[in-house]
VEXTISE-484567 format. One record per residue: residue in one letter; x negated, y, z of N, C-alpha, C, CB in turn. Coordinates in pm, whole numbers, plus 50000, padded with zeros to 5 digits. Each point is the difference from the previous one (the first is absolute). Glycine has a CB too. Layout:
VEXTISE-484567
AXYZXYZXYZXYZ/...
***
This chain:
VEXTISE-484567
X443514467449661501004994649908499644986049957500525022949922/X498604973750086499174987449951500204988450079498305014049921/X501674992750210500464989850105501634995949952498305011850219/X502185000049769501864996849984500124986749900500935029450002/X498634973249906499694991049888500104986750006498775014949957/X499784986350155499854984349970500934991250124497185004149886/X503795005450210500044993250034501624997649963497725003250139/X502645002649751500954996349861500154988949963499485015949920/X499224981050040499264991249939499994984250122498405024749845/X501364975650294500104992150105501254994449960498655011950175/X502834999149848500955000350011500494989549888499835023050119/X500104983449778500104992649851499734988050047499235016349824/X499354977350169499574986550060501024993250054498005007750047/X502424995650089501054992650086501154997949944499175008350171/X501324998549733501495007549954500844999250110500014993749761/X499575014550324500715009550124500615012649976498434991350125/X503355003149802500635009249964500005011550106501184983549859/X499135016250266500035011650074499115008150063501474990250007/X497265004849932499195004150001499375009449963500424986050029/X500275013149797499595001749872500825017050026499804969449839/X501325026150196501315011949997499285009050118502684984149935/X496675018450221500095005650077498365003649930502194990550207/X497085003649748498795005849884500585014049941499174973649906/X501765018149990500355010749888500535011950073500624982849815/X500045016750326500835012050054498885009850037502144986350099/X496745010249963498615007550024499295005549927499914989050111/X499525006749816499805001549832500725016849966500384967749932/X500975029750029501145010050011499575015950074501644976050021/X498235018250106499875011950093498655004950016501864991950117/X497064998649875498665007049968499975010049841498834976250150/X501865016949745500095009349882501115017949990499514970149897/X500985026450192501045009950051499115012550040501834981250094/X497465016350040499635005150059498385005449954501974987950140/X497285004849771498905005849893500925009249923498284978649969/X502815021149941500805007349895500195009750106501224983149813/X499295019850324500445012850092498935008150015501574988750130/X496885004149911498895008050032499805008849870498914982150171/X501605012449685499125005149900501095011749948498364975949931/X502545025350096501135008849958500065007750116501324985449846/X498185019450252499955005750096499635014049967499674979550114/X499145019149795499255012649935500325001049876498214998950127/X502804997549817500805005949854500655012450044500644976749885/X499095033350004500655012149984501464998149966497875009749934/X503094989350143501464997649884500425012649948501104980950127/X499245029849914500185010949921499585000849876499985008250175/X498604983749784499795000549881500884990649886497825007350116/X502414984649987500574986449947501655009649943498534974350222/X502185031149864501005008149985500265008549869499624998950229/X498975009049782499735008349882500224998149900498895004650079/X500534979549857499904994249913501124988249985497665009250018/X503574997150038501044992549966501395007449914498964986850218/X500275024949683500995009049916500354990649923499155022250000/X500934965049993500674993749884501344995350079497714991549844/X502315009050280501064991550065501115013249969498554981050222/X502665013949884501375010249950500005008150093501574985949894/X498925025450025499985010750129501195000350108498815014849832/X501154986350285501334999750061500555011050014499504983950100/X499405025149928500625018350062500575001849899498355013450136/X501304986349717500345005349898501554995749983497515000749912/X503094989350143501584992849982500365008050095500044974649933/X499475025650211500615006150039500195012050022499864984650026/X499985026549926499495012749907500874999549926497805001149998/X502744990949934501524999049884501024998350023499184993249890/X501084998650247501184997450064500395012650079499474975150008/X502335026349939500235017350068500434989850138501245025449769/X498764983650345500374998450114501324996350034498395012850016/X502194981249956501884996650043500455014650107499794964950030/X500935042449901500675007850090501534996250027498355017349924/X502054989450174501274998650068500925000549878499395011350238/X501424975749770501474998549896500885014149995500354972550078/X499725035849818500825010950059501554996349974498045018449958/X503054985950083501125001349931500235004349879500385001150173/X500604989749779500265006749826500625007549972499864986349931/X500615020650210501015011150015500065006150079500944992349918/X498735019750147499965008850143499284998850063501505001050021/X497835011450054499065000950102500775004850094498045002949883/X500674993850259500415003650110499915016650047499414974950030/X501165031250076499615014949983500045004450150501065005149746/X497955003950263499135011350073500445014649986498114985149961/X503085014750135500275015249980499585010950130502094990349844/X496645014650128499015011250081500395016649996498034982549932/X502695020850141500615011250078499535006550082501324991249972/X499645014450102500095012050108501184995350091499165021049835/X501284984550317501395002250045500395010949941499814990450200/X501705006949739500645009849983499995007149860499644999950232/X499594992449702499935004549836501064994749924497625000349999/X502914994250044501194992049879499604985649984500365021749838/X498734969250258499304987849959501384990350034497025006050062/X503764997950048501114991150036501054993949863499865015650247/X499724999649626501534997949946498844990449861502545029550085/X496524971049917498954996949877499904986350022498545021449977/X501154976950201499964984850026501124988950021498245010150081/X502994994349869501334993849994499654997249829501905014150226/X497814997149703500144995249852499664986949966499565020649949/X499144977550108499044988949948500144988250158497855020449802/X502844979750305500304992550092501214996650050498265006750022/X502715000949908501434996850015500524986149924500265026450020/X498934974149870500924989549885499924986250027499555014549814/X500754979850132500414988950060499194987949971502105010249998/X496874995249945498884988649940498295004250051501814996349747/X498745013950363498895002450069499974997050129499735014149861/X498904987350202500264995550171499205017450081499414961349977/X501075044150099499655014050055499484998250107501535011549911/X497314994750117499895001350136499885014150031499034978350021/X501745028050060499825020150018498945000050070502345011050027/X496944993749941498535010250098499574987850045500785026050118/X498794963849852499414986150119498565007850092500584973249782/X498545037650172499295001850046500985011650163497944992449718/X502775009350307500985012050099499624990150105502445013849864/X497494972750173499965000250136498124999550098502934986349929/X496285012449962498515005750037499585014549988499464978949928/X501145025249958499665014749988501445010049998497644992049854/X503195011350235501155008550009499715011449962500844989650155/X498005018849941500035012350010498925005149917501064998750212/X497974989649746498734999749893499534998049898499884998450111/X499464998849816499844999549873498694989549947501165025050017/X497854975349917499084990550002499205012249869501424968650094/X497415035149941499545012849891498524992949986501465027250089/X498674966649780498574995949967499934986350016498995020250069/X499384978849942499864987550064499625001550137499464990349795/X500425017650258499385002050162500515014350081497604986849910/X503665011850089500795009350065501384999750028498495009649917/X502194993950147501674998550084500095012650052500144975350091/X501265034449800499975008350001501405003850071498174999049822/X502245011950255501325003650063501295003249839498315014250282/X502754979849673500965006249920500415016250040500814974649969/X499135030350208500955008549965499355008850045501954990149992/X496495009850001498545013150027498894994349947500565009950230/X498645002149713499364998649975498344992050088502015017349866/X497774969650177499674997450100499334983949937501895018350174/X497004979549850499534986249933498864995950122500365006349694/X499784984050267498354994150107499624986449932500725008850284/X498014987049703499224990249934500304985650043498305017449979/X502034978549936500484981050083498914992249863503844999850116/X495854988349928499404990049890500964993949951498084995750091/X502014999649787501104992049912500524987950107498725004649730/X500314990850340500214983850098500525003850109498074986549942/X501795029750112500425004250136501255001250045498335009449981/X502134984950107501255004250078500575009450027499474988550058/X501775021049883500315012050097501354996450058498705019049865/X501814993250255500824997050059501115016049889498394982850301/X502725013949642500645012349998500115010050101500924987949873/X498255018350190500405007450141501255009949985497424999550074/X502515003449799501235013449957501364990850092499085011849661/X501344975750302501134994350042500094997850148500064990749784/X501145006250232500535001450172500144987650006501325021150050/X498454969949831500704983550076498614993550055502284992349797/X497175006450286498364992450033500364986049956498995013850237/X502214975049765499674991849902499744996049869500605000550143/X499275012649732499665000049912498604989149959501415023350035/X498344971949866498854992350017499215011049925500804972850015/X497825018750013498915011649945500204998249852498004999350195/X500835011749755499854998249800498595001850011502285012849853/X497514985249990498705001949947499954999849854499174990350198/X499955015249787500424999049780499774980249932498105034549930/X501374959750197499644986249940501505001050010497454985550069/X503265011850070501134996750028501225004149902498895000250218/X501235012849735500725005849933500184992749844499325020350165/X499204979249804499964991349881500374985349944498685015150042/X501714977250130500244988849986501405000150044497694991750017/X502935011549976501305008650037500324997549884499725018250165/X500054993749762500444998249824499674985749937499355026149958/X499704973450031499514984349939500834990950055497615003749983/X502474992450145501314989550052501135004049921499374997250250/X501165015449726501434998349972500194997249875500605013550155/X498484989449746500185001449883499894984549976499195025649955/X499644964750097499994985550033501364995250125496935001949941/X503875003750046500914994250081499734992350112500925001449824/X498205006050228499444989150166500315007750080497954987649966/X502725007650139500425008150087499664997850214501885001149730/X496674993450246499784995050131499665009350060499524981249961/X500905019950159499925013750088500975010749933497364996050071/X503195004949860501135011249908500685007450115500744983749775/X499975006750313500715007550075499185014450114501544973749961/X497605017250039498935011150111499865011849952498534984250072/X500635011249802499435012049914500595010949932498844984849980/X502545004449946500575016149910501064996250067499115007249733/X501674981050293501675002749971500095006750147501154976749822/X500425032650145500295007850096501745002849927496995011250092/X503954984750043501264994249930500985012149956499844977350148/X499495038849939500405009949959499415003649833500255005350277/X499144994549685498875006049888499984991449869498365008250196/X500874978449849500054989349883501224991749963497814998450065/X502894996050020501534999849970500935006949939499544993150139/X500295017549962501365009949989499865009149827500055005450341/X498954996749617499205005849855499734993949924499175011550073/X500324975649912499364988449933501424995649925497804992050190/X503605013349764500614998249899500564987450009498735014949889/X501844980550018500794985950002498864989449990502315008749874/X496274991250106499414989250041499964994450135499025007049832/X501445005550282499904993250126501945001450050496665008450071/X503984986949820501524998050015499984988350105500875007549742/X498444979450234500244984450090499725007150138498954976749823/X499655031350151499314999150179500515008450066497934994549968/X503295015449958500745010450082501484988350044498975029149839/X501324967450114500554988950027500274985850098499485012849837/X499154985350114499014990050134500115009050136497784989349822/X502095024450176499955007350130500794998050033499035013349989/X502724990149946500855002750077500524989150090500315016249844/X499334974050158500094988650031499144993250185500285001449672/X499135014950348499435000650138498174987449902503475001750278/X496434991449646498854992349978498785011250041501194982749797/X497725010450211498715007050077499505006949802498924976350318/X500205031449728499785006849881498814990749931500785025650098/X498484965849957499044992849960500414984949938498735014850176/X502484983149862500894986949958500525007349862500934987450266/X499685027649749501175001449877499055001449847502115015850184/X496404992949863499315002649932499474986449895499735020450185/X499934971049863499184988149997500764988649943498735008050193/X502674990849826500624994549932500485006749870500304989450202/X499475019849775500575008549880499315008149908501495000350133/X497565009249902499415008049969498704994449929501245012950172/X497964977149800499114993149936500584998349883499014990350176/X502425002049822500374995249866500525012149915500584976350095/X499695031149985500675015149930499125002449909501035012050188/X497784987849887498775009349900499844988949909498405016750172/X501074972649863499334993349854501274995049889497654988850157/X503455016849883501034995249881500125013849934501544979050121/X497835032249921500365016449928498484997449883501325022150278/X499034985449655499535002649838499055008250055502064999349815/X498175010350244498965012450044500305004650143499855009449754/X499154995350322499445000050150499785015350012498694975050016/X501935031150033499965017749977499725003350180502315005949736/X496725005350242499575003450172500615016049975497194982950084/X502705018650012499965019450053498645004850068502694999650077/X496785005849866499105005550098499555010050032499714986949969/X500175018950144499405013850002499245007050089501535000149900/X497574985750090498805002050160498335000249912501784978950245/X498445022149631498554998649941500095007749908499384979250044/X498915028449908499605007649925499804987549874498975021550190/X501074988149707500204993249872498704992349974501645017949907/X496944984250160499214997449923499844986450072499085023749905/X501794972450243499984985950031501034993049917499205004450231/X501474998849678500994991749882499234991949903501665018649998/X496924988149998499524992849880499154983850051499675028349864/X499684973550250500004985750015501004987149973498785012750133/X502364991049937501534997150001500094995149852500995019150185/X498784987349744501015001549865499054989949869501125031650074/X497194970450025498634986649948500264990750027498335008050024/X501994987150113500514984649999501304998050004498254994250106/X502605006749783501244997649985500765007049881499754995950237/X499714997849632499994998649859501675004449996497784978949939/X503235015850139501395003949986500675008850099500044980149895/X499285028350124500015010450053500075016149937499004981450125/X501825024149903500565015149922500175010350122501594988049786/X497735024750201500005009250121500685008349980498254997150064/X502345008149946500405017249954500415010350138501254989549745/X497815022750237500075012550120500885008549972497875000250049/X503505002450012500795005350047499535016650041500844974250055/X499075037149841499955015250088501025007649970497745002250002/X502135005750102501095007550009499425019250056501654970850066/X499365037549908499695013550010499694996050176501705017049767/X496864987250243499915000850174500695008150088498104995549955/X502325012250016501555010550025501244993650010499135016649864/X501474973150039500654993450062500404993750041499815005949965/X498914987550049499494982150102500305010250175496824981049789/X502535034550213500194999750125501065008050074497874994549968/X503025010049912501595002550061500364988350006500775020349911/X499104966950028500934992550056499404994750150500964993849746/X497785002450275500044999250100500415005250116499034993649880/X501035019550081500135013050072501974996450048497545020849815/X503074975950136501444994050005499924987950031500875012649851/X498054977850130500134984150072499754999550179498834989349742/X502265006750306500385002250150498324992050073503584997149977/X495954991649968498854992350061498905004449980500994983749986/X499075027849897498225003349946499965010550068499514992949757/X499255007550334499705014350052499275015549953500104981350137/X501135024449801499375010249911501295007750027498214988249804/X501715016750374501485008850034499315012250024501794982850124/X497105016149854499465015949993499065005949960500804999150126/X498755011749861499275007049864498434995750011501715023349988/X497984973050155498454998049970500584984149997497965022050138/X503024971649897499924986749919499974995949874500784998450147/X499815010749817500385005549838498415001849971502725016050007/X496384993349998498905002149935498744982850026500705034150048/X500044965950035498654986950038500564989349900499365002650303/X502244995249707500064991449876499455000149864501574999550111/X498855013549863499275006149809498254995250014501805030849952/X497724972150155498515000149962499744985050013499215024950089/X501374965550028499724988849959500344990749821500265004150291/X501515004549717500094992249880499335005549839502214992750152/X497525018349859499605008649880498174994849971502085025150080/X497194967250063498635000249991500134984149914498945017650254/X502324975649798500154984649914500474995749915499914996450120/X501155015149824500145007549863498934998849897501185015450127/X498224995249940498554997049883498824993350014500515017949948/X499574973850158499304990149983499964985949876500245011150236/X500984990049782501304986049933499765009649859502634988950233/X497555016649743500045005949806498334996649963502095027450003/X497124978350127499235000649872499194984350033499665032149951/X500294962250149499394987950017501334988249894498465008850308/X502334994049695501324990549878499755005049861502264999350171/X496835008849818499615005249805498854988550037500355034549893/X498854963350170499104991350012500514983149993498845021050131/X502124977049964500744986249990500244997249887500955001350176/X499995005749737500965006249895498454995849824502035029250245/X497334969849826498855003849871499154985850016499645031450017/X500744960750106499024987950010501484987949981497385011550208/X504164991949808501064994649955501145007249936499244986950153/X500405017549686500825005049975500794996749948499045009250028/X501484980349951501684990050015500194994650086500204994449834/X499325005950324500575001450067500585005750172499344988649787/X500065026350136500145007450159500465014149901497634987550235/X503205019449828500645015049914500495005950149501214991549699/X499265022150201500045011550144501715005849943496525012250055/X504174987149994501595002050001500225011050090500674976049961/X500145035449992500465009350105501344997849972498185017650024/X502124988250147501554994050008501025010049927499524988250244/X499255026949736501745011049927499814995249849500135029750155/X498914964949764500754985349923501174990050017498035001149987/X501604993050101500404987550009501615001950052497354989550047/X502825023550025501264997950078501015010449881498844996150318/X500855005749588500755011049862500594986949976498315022949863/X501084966750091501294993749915499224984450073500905018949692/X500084978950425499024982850094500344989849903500465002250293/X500624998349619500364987049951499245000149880502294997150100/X497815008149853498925001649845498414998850044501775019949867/X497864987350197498845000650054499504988350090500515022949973/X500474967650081499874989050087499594989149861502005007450245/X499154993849649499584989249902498824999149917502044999850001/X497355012950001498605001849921498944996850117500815020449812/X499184978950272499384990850105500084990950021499975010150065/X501304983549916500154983749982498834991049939502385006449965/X498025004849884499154996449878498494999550044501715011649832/X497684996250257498975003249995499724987850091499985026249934/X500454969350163499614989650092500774987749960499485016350189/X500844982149725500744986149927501284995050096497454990149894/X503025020050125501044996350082501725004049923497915004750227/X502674986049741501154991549912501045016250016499814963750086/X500055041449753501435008950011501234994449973498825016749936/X501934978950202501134998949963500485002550146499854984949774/X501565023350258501045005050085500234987550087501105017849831/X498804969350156500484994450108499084992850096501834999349863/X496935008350091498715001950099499875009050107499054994449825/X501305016950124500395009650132500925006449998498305002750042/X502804991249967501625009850073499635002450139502204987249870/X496865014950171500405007050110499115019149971500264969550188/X498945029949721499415011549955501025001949917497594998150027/X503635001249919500925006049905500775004850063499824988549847/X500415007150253501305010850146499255008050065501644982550090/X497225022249897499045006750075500315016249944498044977150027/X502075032850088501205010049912499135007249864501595008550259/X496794989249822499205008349900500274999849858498424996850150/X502074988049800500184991949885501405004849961498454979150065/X502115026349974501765006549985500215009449950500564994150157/X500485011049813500485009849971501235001050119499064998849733/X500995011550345500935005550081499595017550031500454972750105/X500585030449961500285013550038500015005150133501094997549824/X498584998550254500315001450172498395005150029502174976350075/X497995033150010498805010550043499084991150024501115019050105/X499014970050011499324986950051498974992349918502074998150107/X498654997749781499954992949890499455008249891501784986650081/X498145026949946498975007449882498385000850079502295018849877/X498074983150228498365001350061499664986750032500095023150115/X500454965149867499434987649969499425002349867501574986050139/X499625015649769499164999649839498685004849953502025002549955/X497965011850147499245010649923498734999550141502375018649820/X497554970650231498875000650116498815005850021500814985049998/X498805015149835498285005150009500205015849983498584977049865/X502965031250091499095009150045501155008850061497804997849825/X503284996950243500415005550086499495007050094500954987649937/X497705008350156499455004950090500045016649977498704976750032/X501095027349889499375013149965501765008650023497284991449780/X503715003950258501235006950047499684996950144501864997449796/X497404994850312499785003650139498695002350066501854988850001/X496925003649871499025006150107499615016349973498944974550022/X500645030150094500035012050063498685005049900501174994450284/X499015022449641499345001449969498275005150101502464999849822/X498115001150278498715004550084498914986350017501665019550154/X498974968349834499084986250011499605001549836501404980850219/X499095020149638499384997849922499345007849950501084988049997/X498355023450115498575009749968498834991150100501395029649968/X499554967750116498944991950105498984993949929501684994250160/X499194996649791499634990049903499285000349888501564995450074/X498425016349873499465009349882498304992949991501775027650061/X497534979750076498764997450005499594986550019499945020550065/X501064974650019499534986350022499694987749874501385007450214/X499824990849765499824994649849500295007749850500614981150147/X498535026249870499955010449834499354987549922499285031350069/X499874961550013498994992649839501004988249996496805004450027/X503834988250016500724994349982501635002549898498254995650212/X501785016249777500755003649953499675002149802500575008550296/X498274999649746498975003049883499964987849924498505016350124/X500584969849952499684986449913501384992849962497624995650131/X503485002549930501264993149979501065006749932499444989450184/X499745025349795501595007149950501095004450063499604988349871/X500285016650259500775001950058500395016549986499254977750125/X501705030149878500135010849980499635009750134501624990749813/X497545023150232499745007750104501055009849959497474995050061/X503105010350036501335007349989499105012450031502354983250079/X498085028549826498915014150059501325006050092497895009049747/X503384989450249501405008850053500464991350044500585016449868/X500524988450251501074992649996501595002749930498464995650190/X501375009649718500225004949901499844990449892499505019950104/X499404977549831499534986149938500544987450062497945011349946/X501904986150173500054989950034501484994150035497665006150051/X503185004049949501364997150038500824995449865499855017950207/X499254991449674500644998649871499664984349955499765027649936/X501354960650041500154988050013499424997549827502224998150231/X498515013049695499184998849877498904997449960501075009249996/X497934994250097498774998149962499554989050061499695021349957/X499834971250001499394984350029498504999150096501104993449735/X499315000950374498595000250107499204989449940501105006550243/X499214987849676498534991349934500064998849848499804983650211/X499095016149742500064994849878498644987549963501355026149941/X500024960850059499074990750002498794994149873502034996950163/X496695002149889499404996849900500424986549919498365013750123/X501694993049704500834988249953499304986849984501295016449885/X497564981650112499444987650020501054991550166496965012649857/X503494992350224500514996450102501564997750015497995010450062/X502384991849803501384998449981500804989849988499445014949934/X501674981350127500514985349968500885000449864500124993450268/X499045002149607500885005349935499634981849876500025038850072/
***
């Protein structure tokens, strides 16, 4: 250093400004580089330690709540989780007919037709008792169906299905759900333009695309059908998506399967079709009650359990206390098309009474020899939901006596 100095000191002498300056820059970097060697072996953690006087940051942010999703100041969207053939068609007009909603029927029908989705790691047959193990990410093919261009599913897939629609995105839509018999033709006056757009010979991917985006994000509320999943995959669903409202659709399993038993497409034309149906649907029956007391208890404003020989005694009264419940606007010129619906009527014509009286008409055609069948199959199902076991047919013919008595916590009242 002594040397540096003096020859400072030289420098000085001459007054050799640039001298002086390319000195001082050295100088600089020799002191730099002594200060690096000697801080090399400082502990800083300690240095850290001993900085409780500074401000805390975690602690702010520890106070700041998380910004959640803007909700509406008025109405949620809705999740209506079913069966074929329970009455979901006339439940999912209530809340998808009106005119400030956007519907989509069954979007999950063209991956899973003949199947179901049970759990998180299984794909189960609807119309037997019959399951096999898939991973949530895995691909299946519906094999039950006859069309081989069906596209595959998977519970990721299924889930993003819902999530797109409810977000009104509709890329790939046509592949996945729309189907011009099913989602059109059911999907109510929200798909009035694209039935429209059809008739017109337009391609279904033009009519869709020009129309069907703005439909949804100008509706108040986004209503699905569904009836390819066990209840206890609702509750993810229902976690990420704060405006979201579920409600499960049951019905007497007796006469979910006379009607099928009379629906020309469902195959249940004969008695061991008949029994394979009950055991598939009676095993997902009680799956769905008691895994939805569980949903039901981790969202209980907003997931409930509705039976339809409720709901179908008085639809219009009973439609508006559901309104209420999902913030959806009581007033008549929301859904005229659920007010001509005969259930909602008063008339007299034979036709038009076994519309009215749907839930429990069955019990004037199905056969008493199937509802002993049935006896064993779903007794516990009957037992946990309230369903009535007929000991006669004798009992069972007598209309007086009521095949369920619903638990009143489950009442739409």
């Amino acid at each position: 250093m002594m040397g540096v100095f003096q020859r400072i000191k030289d420098s000085l002498s001459t007054k050799n400004k640039w001298t002086i300056l390319t000195l001082a820059w050295g100088i600089g970097v020799i002191c730099l580089h002594l200060q690096y060697v000697h801080l090399s072996g400082t502990d800083f953690t300690k240095d850290f330690k001993d900085l409780e006087h500074q401000k805390d940051f975690t602690k702010d942010f520890k106070d700041v709540e998380l910004q959640k999703p803007v909700l509406k100041s008025q109405g949620y969207d809705v999740l209506l989780n079913s069966y074929m053939r329970a009455g979901s068609s006339l439940t999912g007009m209530v809340f998808g007919y009106r005119s400030d909603s956007f519907y989509v029927y069954e979007p999950l029908w063209k991956i899973s037709q003949w199947t179901y989705l049970h759990g998180n790691s299984a794909v189960c047959k609807a119309d037997r008792l019959e399951c096999r193990h898939v991973e949530p990410g895995t691909e299946y093919q519906d094999k039950a169906s006859a069309d081989k261009k069906r596209p595959p599913g998977s519970l990721v897939i299924a889930k993003n299905i819902l999530h797109n629609t409810y977000d009104c995105q509709f890329q790939d839509y046509e592949r996945m759900v729309f189907e011009p018999l099913v989602t059109a033709k059911f999907g109510g006056p929200s798909w009035n333009t694209m039935r429209e757009c059809l008739k017109h010979k337009s391609k279904y991917k033009t009519c869709f695309q020009r129309h069907m985006p703005k439909k949804c994000k100008d509706s108040t509320h986004k209503v699905t059908k569904v009836l390819r999943l066990t209840t206890d995959l609702l509750a993810p669903v229902l976690q990420s998506r704060d405006n979201l409202k579920a409600i499960h659709l049951f019905r007497d399993p007796r006469a979910i399967i006379n009607s099928r038993i009379e629906t020309d497409w469902y195959p249940a034309g004969t008695e061991k079709l008949v029994i394979e149906n009950a055991e598939s649907l009676c095993n997902k029956m009680l799956y769905d009650f008691r895994e939805g007391q569980k949903v039901q208890k981790l969202f209980p404003d907003r997931f409930r359990f509705i039976y339809y020989e409720d709901f179908s005694v008085d639809v219009l009264n009973k439609s508006k206390i559901l309104y209420n419940y999902l913030g959806m606007t009581e007033n008549d010129k929301y859904y005229p098309e659920i007010i001509k619906y005969p259930a909602a009527k008063n008339a007299a014509s034979v036709e038009t009474e076994r519309k009215k009286n749907t839930a429990y008409w069955w019990r004037k055609t199905f056969k008493w020899e199937l509802v002993e069948k049935m006896e064993e199959i779903c007794k516990d199902v009957y037992k946990e939901l309230g369903y009535k076991s007929f000991s006669n047919i004798q009992e069972y013919s007598d209309l007086s006596i009521p095949s369920v008595v619903i638990p009143k916590e489950y009442l739409i009242v």
